[in-house]
N, C-alpha and C positions, 0 to 999 in steps of 0.2 A: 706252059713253061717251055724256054727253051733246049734243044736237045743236049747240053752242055755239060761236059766233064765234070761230075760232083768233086766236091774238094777231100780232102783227106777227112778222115773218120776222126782224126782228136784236132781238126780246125775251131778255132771258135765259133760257138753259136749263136745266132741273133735271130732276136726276137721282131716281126716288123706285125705290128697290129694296125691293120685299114681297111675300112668297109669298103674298097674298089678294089674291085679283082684286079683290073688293070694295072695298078699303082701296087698291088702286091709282086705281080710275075714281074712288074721292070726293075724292083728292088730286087727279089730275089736271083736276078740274073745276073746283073751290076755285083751284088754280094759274091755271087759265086765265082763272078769273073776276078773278084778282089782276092780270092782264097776263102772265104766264109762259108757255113754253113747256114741254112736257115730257114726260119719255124714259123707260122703265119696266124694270126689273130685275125677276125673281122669286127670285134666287137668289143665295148671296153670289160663287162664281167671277163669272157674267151681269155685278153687277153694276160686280166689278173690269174684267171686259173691256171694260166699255161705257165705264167712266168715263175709260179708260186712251184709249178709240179717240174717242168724241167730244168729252173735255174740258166736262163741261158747268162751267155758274159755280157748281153748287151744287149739294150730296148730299142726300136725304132717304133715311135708312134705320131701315129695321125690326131689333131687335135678335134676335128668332128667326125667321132663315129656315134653309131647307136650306146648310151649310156644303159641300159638297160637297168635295173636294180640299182646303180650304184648314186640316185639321188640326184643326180647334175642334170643338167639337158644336154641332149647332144654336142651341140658347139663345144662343150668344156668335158668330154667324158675322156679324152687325152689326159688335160691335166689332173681327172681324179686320178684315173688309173696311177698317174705318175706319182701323186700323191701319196698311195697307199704302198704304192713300192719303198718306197724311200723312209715310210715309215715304220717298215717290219725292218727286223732285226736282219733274216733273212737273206732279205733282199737288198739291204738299203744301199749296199756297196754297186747294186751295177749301174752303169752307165745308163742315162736314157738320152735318145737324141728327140728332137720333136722336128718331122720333117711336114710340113704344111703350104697348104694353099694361102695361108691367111699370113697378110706381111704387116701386120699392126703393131707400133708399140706395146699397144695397152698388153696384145697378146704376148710379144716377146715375156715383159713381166712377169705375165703371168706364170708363163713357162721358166721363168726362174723361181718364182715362188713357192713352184710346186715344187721346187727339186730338180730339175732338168739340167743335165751337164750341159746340153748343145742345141744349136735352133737352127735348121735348113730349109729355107723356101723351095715350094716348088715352082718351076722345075730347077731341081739341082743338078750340079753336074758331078758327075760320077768321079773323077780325081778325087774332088773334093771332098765327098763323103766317104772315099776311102781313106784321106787322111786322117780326117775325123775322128771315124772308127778308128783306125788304130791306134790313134794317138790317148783315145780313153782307155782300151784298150791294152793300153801299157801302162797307164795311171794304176787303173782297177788291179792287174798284175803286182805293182810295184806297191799297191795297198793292201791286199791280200799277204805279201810276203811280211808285210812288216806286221801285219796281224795274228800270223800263221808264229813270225819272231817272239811277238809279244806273249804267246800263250804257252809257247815253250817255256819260256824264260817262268812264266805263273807257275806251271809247273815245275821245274825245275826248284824255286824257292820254296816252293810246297814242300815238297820230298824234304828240301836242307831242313826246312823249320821243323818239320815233323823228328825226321834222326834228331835234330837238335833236342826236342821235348825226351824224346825218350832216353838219348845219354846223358843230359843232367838229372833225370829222376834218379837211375839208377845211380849217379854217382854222390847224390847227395847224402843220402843213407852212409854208406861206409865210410867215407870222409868225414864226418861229423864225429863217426865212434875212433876216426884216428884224432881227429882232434881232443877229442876225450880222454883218450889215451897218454895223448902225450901233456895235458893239462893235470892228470895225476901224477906224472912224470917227476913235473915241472914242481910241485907240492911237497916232494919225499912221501908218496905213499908206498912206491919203492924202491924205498932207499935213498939215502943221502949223493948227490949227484957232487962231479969235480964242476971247478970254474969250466973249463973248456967246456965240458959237457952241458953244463946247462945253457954256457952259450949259443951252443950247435941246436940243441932241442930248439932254443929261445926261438933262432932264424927258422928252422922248419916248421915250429909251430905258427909263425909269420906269414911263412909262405902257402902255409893251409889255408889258412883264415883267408889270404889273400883268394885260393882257390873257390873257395867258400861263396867269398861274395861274388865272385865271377858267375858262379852258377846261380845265385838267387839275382843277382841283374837278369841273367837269359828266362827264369825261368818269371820275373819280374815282367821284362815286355812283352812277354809272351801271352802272359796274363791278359795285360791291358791292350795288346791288339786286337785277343780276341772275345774280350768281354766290353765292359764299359766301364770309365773311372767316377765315382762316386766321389765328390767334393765334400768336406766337411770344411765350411768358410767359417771365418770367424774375423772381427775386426782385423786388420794388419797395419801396423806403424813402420814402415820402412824405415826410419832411424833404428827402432828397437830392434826389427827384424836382422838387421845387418850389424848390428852394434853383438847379438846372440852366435852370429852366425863366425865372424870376429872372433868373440871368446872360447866359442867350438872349437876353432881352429889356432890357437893360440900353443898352445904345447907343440902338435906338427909343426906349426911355422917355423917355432923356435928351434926344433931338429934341425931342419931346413937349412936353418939362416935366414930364412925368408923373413920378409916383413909384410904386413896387413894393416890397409888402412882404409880408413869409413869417409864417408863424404858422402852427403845427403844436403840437397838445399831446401830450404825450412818450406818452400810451396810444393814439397811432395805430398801426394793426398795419402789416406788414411786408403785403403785399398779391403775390399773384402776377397781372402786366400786362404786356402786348406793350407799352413804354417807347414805340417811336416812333410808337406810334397818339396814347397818354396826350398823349405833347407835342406834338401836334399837335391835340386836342382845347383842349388848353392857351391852344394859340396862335391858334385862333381864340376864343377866349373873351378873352384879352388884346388881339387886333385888335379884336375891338369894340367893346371899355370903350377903346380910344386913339382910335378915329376915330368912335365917334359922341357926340363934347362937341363942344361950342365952346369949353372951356378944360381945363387941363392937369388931369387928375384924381390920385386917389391910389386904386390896385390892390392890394388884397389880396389873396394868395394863401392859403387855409387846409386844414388837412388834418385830421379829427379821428376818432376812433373812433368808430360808430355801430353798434350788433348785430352782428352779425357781420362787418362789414365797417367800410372807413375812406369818410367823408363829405369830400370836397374841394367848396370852395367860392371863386370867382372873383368876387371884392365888388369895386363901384368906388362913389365920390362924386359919378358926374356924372348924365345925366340918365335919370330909369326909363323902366320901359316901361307903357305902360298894362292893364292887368288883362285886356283882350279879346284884347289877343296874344301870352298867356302861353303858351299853345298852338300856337296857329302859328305861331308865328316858328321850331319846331322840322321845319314841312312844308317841303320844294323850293321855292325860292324866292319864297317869303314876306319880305316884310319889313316895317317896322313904317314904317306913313304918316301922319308928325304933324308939325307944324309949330316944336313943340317941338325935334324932333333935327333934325340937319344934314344934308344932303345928303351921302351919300359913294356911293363907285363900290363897288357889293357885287353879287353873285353871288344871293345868296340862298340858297346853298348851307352855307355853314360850319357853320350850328348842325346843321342837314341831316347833313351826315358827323359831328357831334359825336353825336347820339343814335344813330346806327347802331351808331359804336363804344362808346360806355357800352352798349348793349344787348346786343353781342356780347358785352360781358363779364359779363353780368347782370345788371346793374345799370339804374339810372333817372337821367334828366336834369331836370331843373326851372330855375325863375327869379321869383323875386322880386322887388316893388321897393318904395323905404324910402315913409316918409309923404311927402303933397304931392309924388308923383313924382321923390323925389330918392334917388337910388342906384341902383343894380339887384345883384344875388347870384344868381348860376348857379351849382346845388348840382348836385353827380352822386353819388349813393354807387356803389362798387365791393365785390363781397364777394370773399374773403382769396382764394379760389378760383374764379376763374367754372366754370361748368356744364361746358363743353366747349371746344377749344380750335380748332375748328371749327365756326362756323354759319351755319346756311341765311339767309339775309340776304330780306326779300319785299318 
């Protein structure tokens, strides 16, 4: 080696594996004169041990060296090595360059098949492999950060879901016995109650109940992310189903002002579905189109043949959603923040368990909304049979 200024101590490392000495000292001098540091292989096992033990930022290999153990013959013990890099976990992120004697097609190929970011004939020139290098070298960087993002972030949801698990155990217990409470209230078991009174109890025991199931949603998908949902199919008629689902909601409507209406065209097939997941998918798709207007809408229910399966669709007239939260309004509590809809008391949960369960069944969820923001349609298709009648839920 040349007598040359070593580069700083937290430079990037490269790995250059090549059974010629010669063609090792010219790279690591070229490297050094770039700002690198770097680590020398002759061999392709050497070179997997080395890359496995020190993790350099970046491979440089020769495509014939001695393959020793690793099965191949020499000509090709470059691309195993690259091979096995690119298939650990490990390692799979660093760069490898293949710098070689051999200018063939067939080989370029091959060196991308194996994995290979980059191909340099020799003799290369030294510019050029330093842009190279850094140029993956900032890839690799800029891949690492967004991985390094991504695991925070897993983290970070961990923790929420977990506090999440533990404040609604604890709160579902004593909410319950105030529900209780104020249900013997509501009774005269003590005592004869005024109008006003039993008014005010009325709303507070509303807005329990209302609490209530906020917390059996959370502690509902909670469930089903980390368990598996168990299907209990049974025939389904899309007319009856929506025609049940209708009469469910008939009293609320008519609170409402709302109107509900069925449509089904007669070549909807006969579908096999766990019924009280469906109506409960139903029903929050129905809660939403009733509480986020500010006046009484009108609820379509529809059900119609689509490929092999039947397409149901939840249409209202009141206000849409905007096109950026056609996607997430279907993640954990998401919900849609515009000035346009009204305030209501939501979970952010419902669409949440909606897509779980269309997904259990094979199926997909979507949404809609009409021009100048007016309507919204939550489409799910289901096919005749789902895949299995138990699934892994993640």
């Amino acid at each position: 080696m040349t007598g040359l200024v070593p580069p700083p101590a937290d430079a990037p490392v490269i790995l250059v594996a090549d059974d010629v000495p010669a063609n090792v000292e010219l790279l690591f001098d070229q490297l050094h004169v770039l700002g690198f540091r770097a680590i020398a292989a002759s061999d392709g096992p050497s070179a997997l041990k080395t890359c496995f033990e020190e993790m350099p930022d970046l491979c440089i290999l020769d495509v014939s060296m001695p393959a020793g153990d690793l099965g191949v013959d020499d000509r090709s013990a470059g691309f195993e090595v690259c091979r096995r890099i690119k298939r650990d976990p490990r390692t799979a992120r660093i760069p490898v360059i293949f710098v070689t004697a051999l200018n063939d097609t067939t080989d370029r190929v091959k060196a991308i098949e194996a994995g290979g970011d980059d191909f340099l004939t020799k003799p290369h020139n030294r510019l050029v492999l330093g842009a190279r290098v850094r140029s993956l070298l900032k890839l690799k960087a800029a891949t690492d950060a967004l991985e390094e993002s991504l695991r925070k972030q897993k983290e970070l949801e961990k923790v929420r879901d977990d506090l999440m698990k533990m404040i609604v155990h604890d709160l579902k217990s004593p909410l319950t016995s105030i529900i209780g409470a104020m249900e013997m209230l509501m009774d005269g078991d003590f005592g004869v109650l005024a109008t006003n009174q039993r008014t005010a109890l009325g709303e507070a025991e509303a807005r329990a109940e209302d609490l209530l199931a906020l917390i059996e949603d959370l502690l509902e998908v909670a469930r089903l992310e980390n368990t598996s949902m168990s299907l209990h199919l049974a025939p389904t008629a899309p007319g009856a189903l929506l025609t049940e689902v209708r009469h469910e909601w008939e009293i609320r409507s008519q609170q409402e002002g709302a109107r509900v209406t069925v449509e089904v065209t007669d070549d909807a097939p006969v579908i096999n579905a766990d019924q009280p997941l469906l109506k409960r998918v139903f029903g929050n798709l129905v809660q939403n189109a009733l509480t986020h207007s500010s006046r009484a809408v009108t609820i379509t229910l529809g059900a119609r043949k689509e490929n092999d399966g039947t397409l149901f669709t939840v249409a209202d007239d009141g206000v849409g959603i905007p096109p950026e939260y056609h996607d997430i309004i279907f993640r954990k509590f998401e919900q849609v923040k515009t000035p346009h809809i009204p305030r209501v008391r939501s979970s952010g949960l419902g669409l949440a368990f909606c897509k779980l369960v269309v997904e259990a069944h094979g199926g997909r969820i979507w949404v809609k909304s009409g021009r100048d923001m007016v309507g919204s349609a939550f489409h799910f298709w289901l096919p005749v049979k789902p895949p299995s009648t138990t699934v892994a839920l993640s």
